[in-house]
C-alpha atoms as an extended CHARMM CRD file, in Angstrom:
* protein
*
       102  EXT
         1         1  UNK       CA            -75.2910000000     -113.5630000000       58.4640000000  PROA      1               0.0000000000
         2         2  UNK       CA            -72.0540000000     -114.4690000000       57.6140000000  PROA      2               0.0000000000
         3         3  UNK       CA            -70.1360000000     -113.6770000000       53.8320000000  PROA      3               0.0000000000
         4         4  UNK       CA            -70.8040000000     -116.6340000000       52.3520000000  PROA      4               0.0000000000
         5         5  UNK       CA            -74.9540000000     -116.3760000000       52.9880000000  PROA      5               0.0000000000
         6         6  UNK       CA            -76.6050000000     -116.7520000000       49.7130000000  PROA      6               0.0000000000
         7         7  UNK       CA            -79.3480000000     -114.5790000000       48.7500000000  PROA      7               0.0000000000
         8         8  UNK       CA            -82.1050000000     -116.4030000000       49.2000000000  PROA      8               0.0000000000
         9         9  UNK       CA            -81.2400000000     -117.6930000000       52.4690000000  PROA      9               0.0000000000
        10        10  UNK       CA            -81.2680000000     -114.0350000000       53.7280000000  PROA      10              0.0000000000
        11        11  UNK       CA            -84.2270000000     -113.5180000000       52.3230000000  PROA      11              0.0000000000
        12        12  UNK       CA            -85.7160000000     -116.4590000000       54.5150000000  PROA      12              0.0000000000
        13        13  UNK       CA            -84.4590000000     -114.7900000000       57.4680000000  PROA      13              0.0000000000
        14        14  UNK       CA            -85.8570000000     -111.7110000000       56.6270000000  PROA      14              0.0000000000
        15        15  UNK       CA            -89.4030000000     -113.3000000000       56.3670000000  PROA      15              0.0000000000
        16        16  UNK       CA            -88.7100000000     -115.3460000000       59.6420000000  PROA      16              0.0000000000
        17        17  UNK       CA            -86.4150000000     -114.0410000000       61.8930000000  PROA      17              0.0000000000
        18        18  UNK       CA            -88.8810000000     -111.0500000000       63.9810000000  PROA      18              0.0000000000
        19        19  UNK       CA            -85.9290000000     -108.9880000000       64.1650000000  PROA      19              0.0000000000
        20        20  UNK       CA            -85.7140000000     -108.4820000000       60.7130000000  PROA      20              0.0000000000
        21        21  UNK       CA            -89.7360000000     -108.5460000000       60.1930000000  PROA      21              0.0000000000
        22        22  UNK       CA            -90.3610000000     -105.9530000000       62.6150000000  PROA      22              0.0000000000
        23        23  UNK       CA            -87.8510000000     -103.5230000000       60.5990000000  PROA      23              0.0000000000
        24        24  UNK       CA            -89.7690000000     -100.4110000000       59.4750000000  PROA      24              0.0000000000
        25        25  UNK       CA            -86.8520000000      -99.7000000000       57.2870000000  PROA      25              0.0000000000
        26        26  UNK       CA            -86.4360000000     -102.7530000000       55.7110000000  PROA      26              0.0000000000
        27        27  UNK       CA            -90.0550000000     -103.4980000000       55.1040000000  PROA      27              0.0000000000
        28        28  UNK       CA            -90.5520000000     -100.4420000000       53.1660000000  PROA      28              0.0000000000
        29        29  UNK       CA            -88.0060000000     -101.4930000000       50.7330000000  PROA      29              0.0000000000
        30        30  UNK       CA            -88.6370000000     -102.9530000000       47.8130000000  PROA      30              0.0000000000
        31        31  UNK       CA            -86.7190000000     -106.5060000000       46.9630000000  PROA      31              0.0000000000
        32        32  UNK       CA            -84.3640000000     -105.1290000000       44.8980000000  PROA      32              0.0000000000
        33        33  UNK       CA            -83.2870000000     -102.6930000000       46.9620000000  PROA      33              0.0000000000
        34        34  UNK       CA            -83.1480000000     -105.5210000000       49.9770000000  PROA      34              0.0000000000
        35        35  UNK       CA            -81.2850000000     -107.0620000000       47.4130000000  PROA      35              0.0000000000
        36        36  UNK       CA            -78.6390000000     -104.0740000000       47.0380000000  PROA      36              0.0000000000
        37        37  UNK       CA            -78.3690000000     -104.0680000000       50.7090000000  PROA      37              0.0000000000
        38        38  UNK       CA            -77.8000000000     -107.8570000000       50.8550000000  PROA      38              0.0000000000
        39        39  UNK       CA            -75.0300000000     -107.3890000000       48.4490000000  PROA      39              0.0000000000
        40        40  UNK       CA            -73.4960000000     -104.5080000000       50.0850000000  PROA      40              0.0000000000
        41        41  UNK       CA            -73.2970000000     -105.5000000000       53.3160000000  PROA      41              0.0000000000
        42        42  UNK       CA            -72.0770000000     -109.1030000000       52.4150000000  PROA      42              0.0000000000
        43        43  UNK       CA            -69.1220000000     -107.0790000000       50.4960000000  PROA      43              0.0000000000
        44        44  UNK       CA            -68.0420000000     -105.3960000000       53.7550000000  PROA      44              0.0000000000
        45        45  UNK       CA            -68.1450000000     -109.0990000000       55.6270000000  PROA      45              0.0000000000
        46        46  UNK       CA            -66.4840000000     -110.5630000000       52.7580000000  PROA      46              0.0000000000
        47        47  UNK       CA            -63.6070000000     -107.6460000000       53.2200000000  PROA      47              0.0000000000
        48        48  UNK       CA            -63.2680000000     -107.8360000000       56.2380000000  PROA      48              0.0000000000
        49        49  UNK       CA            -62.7620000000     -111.8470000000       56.1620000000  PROA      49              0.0000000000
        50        50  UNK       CA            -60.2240000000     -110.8170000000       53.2070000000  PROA      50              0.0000000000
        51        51  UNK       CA            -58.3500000000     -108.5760000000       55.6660000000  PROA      51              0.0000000000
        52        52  UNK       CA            -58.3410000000     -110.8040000000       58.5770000000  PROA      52              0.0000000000
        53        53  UNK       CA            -56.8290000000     -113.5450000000       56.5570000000  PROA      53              0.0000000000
        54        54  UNK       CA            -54.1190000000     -111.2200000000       55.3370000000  PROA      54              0.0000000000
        55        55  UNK       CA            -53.4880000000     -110.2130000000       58.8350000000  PROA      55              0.0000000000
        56        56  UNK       CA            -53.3640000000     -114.1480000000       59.9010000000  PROA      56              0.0000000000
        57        57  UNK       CA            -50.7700000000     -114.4700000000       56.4530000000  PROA      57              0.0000000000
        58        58  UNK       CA            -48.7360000000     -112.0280000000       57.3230000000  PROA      58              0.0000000000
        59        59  UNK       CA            -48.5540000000     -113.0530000000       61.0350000000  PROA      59              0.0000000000
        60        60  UNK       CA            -47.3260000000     -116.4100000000       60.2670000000  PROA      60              0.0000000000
        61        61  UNK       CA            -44.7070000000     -115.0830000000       57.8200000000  PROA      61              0.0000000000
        62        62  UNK       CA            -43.4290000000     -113.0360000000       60.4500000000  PROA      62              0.0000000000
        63        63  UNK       CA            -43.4430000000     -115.6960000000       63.0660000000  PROA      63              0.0000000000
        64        64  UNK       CA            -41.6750000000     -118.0470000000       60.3160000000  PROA      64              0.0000000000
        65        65  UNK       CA            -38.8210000000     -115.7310000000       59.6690000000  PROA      65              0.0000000000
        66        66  UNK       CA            -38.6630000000     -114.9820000000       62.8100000000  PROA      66              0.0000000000
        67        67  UNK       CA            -37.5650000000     -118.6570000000       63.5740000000  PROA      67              0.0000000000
        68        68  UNK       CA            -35.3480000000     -118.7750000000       60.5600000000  PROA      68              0.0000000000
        69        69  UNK       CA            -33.8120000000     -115.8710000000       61.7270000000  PROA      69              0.0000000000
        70        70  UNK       CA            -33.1120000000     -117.4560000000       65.4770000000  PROA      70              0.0000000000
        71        71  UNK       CA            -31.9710000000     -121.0590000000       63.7290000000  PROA      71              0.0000000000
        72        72  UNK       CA            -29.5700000000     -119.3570000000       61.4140000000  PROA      72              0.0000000000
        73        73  UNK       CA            -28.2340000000     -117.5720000000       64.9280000000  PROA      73              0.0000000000
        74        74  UNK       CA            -28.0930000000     -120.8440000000       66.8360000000  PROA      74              0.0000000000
        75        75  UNK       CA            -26.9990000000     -123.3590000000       63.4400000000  PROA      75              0.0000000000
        76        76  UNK       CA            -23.2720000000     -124.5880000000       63.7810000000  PROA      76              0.0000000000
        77        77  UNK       CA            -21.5960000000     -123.5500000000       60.5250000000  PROA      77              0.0000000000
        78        78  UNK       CA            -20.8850000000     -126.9770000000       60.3400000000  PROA      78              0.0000000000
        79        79  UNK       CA            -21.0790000000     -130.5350000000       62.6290000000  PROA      79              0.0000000000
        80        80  UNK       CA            -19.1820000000     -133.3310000000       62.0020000000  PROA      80              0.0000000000
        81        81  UNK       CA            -21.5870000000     -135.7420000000       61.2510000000  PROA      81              0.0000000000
        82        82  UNK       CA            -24.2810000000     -133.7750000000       58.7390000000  PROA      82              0.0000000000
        83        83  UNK       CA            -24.9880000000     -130.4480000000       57.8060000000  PROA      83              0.0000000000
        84        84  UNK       CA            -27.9210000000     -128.7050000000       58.3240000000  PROA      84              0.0000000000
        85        85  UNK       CA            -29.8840000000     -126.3050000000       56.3160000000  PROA      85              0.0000000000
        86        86  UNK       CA            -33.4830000000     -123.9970000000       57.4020000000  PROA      86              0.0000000000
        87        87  UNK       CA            -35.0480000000     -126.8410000000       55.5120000000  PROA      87              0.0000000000
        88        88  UNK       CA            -32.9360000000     -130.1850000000       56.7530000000  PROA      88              0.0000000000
        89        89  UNK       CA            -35.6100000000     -132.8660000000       58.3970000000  PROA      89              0.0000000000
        90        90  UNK       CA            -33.3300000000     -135.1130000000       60.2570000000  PROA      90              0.0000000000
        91        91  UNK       CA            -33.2250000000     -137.4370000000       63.7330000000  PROA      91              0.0000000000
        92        92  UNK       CA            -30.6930000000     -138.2270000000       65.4310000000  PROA      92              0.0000000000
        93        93  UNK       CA            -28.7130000000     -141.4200000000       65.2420000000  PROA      93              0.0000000000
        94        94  UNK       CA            -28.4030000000     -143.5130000000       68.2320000000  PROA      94              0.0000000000
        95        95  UNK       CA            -25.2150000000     -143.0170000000       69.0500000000  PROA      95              0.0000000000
        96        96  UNK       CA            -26.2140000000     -139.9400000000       70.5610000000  PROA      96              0.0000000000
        97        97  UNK       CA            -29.0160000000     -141.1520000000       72.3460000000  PROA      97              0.0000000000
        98        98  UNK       CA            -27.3980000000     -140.5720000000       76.1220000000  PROA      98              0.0000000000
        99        99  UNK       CA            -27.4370000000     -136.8560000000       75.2980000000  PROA      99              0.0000000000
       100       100  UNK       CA            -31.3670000000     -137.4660000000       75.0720000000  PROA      100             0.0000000000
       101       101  UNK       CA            -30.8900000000     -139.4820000000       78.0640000000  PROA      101             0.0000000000
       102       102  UNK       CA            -32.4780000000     -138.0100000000       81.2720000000  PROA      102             0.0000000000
């Protein structure tokens, strides 16, 4: 089951699925307390997908400042031709296409 399993879909896979069906435990509840469990344990996925994400956010932000810290290292305080900023999109004119040259 994953976090975003609705109730009554887990409660088809209860009936179906012979792992579930062959539960002593979980036949011997009632359906509201199946019900509590449902909700409990799609709380902890739901958490843990919370955290994960949070983890993945916090990754990126480092990696991001990470490469605005190593730009602002390697950025020219100034060029001749333009200036440019953590946020400047730019190409380069043609004129200095034979530095791309190979």
């Amino acid at each position: 089951m994953k976090a975003d399993t609705p109730w009554v879909r887990a409660k088809e896979i209860f009936e179906v699925d012979p792992a579930f069906r062959e539960e002593p435990d979980l036949n011997q509840l009632d359906l509201v307390d199946q019900l509590l469990v449902f909700e409990d344990h799609i709380g902890r996925l739901e958490k843990d997908r919370e955290e994960r994400l949070g983890e993945d956010r916090d990754q990126r932000r480092r990696a991001e400042r990470r490469n605005r810290d190593e730009f602002k290292v390697i950025k020219p305080e100034s060029t001749p031709m333009f200036l440019l900023y953590d946020l400047t999109s730019f190409s380069l004119p043609s004129c200095f296409s034979f530095f791309c040259a190979t």
